[in-house]
C-alpha positions in Angstrom: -16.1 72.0 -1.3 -13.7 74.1 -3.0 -10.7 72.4 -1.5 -12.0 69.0 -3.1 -12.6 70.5 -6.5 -9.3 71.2 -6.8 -8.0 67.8 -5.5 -10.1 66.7 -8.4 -8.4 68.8 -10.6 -5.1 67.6 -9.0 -5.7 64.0 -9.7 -6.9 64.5 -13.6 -4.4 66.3 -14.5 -2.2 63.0 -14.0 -4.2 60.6 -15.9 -3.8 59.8 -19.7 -6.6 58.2 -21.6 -6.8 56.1 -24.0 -8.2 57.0 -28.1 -10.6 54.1 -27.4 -13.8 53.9 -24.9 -12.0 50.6 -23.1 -8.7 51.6 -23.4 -7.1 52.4 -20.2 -6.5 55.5 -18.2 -2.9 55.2 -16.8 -1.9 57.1 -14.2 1.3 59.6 -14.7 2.0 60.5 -11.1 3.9 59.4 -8.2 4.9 56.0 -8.4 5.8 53.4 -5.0 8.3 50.8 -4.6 5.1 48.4 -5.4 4.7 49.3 -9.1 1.5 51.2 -8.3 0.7 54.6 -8.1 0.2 57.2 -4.9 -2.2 60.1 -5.0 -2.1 62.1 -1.5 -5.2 63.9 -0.2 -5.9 65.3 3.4 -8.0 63.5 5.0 -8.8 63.3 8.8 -6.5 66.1 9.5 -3.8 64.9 7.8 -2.1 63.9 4.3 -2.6 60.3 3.2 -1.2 58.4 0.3 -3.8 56.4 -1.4 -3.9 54.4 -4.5 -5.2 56.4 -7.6 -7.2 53.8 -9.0 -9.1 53.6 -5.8 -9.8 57.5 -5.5 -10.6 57.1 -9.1 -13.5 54.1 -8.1 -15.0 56.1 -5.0 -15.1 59.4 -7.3 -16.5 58.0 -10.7 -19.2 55.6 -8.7 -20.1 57.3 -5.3 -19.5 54.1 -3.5 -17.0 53.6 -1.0 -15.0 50.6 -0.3 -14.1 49.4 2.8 -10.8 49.2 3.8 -10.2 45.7 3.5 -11.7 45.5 0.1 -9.4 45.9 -2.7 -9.5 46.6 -6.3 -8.9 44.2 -9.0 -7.7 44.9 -12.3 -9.2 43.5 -15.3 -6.6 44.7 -17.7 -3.9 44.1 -15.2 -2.5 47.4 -15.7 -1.2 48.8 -11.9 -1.4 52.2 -13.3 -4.8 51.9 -14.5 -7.5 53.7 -13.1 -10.2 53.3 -15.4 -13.3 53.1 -13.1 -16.8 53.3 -14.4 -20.1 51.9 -13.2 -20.8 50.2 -16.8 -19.1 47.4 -18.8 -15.6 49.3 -19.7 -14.4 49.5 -16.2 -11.4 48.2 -15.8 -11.7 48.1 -11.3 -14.0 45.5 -9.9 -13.7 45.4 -6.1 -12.6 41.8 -5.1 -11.2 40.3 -1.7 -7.3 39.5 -1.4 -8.4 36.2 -2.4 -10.3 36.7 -5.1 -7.0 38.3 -6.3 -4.7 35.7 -5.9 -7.4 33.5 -7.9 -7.4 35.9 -10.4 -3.5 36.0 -10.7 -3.3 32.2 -11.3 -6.1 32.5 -13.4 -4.4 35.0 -16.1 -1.2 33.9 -15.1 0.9 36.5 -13.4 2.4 34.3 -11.1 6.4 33.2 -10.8 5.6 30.0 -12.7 3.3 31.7 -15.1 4.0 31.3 -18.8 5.6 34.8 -20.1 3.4 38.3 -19.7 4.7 41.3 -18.7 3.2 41.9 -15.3 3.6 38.0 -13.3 6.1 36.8 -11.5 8.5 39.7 -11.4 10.1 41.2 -8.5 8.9 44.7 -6.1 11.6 46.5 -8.2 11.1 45.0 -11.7 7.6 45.8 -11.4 8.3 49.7 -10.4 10.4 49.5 -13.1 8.2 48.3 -15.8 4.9 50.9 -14.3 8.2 53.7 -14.5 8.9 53.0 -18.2 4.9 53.4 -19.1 4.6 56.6 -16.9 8.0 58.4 -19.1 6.8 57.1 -22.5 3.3 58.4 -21.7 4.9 61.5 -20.3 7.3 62.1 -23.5 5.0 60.5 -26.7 1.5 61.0 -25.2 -0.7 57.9 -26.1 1.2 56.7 -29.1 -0.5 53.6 -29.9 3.2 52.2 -31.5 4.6 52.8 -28.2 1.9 52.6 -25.9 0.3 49.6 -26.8 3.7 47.3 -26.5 4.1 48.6 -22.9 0.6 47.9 -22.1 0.2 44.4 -23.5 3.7 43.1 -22.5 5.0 42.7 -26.5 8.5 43.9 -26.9 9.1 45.4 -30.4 12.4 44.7 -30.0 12.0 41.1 -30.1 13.3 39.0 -32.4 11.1 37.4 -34.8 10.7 33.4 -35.7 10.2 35.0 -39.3 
């Protein structure tokens, strides 16, 4: 028991909440070629990479998820891991299909209309999850910062006026 408290401690100690009850909890740790994050843990003897925002589910609502269910994000944030079992979750446990629905749904794919997340490549996408990690990292939650990253608005855009 003592070994998981401090795995516990371990995996808080790299999320960043939001100011607001639904704003997202993004994860400041390791970071794959995918865009999403990696949290290791022993388990069965051995050390295994898993993705925060699923340690994050099983922890915060005692359930476990099968293997071949995944976790869908409703804020389509890949470093979020805000899991609860009431209305401001942003994980809902989904089938691979039930993902791709949902990406042509809210448009992240290749011939998707402009958002930050769709249609970019493996390392675009670690790129862009990289940028939100350092700015979290060096400015804390800065809403003038933060909130650009997390939408997908650049303030450096041009205006029309």
């Amino acid at each position: 028991m003592r070994q998981s408290r401090a795995v516990e401690d371990r995996f808080w100690e790299k999320v960043v909440k939001g100011p607001e009850p639904n704003d997202c909890w993004v994860w400041i740790g390791a970071i794959a070629d995918d865009g999403y994050g990696r949290f290791w843990v022993t388990r069965e003897g051995g050390q295994r990479a898993l993705r925060p925002q699923r340690y994050a589910y099983e922890k915060l609502t005692g359930q476990t998820l099968h293997p071949g269910i995944i976790l869908l994000h409703a804020c389509d944030v890949p470093l979020c891991v805000h899991a609860s079992t009431g209305p401001d979750t942003h994980l809902v446990p989904g089938t691979q299909a039930l993902n791709m629905l949902d990406r042509s749904r809210k448009g992240r794919h290749a011939n998707a209309s402009t958002f930050r997340w769709r249609g970019v490549g493996r390392a675009q996408f670690r790129a862009q999850s990289l940028t939100l990690r350092t700015a979290l990292l060096e400015h804390g939650w800065n809403e003038t910062i933060i909130r650009p990253l997390l939408t997908g608005i650049d303030p450096e855009a041009p205006t029309l006026f």
